[in-house]
C-alpha positions as CSV (number, residue, x, y, z in Angstrom):
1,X,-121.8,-77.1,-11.0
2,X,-121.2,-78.2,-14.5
3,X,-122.0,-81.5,-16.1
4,X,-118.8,-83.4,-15.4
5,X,-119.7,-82.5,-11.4
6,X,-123.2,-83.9,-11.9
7,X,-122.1,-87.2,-13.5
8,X,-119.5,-87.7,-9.9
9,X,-122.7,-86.9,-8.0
10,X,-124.2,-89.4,-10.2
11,X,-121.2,-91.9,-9.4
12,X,-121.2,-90.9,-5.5
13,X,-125.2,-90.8,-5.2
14,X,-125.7,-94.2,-6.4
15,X,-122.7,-95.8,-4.7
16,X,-121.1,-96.6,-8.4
17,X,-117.6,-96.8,-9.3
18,X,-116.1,-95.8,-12.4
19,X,-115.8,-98.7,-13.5
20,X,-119.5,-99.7,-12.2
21,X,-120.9,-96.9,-13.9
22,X,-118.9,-97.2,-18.1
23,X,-120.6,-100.9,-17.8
24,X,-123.8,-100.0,-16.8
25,X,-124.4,-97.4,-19.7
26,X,-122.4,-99.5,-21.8
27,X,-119.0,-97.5,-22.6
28,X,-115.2,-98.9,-22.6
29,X,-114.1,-99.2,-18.7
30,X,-111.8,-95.9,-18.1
31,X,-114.4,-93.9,-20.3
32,X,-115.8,-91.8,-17.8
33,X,-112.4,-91.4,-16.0
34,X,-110.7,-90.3,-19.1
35,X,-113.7,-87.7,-19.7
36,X,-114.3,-86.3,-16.3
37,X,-110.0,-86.1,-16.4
38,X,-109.8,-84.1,-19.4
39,X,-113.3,-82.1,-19.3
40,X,-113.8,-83.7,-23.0
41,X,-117.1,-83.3,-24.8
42,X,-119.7,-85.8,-23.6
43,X,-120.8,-86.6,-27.2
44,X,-124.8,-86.8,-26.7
45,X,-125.1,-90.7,-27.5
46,X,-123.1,-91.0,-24.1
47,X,-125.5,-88.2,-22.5
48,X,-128.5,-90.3,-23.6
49,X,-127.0,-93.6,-22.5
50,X,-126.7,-91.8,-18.9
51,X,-130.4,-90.9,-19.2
52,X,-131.3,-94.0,-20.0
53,X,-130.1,-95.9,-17.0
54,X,-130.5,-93.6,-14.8
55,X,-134.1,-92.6,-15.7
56,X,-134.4,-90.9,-11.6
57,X,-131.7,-88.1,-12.6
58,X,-133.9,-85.4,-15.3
59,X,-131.8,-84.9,-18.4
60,X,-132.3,-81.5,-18.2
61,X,-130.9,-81.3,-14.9
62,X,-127.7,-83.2,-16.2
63,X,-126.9,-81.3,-19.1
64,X,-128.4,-78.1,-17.6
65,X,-127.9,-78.1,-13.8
66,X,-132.0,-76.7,-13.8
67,X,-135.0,-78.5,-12.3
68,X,-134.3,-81.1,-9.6
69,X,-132.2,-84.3,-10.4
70,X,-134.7,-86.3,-8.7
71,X,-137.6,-84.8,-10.6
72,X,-140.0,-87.7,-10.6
73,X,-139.4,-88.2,-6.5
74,X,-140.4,-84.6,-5.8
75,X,-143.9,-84.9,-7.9
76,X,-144.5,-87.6,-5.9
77,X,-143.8,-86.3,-2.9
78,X,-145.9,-83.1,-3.7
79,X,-148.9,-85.3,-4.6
80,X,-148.5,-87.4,-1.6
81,X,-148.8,-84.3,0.4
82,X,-151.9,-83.0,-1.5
83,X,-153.6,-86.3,-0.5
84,X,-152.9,-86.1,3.0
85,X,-154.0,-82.1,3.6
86,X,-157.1,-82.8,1.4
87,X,-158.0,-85.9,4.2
88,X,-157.2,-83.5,7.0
């Protein structure tokens, strides 16, 4: 999986369209089309406009495909488990 497959699971995850998604991290409409088109370079002001809104999804993951996208969600999960086998 490469970074242009993590931005569509981005796009398919949150229910966004293309068109949803260049407004809400504030690019020209047909942005993201053109780029995921063409494989272009994702220049990293667009990389950190993606983290930005979309704060669930690790950067590392996006640009890397390492650690979990939903990072935050599985520490909580983890520490929500730890409560309940300390109480049992």
């Amino acid at each position: 999986m490469n970074i242009y497959d993590r931005i569509s699971l981005i796009l398919n995850n949150e229910n966004l369209t293309l068109s949803e998604f260049d407004r809400k991290i504030g690019v020209k409409v047909g942005y993201t089309s053109q780029v995921l088109k063409k494989k272009s370079r994702i220049p990293h002001t667009i990389i950190i406009k993606i983290c930005n809104n979309f704060p669930q999804y690790s950067c590392e993951w996006l640009l890397f495909g390492t650690n979990s996208p939903h990072k935050k969600f599985i520490t909580l999960v983890l520490k929500i488990k730890d409560i309940i086998e300390r109480k049992w």
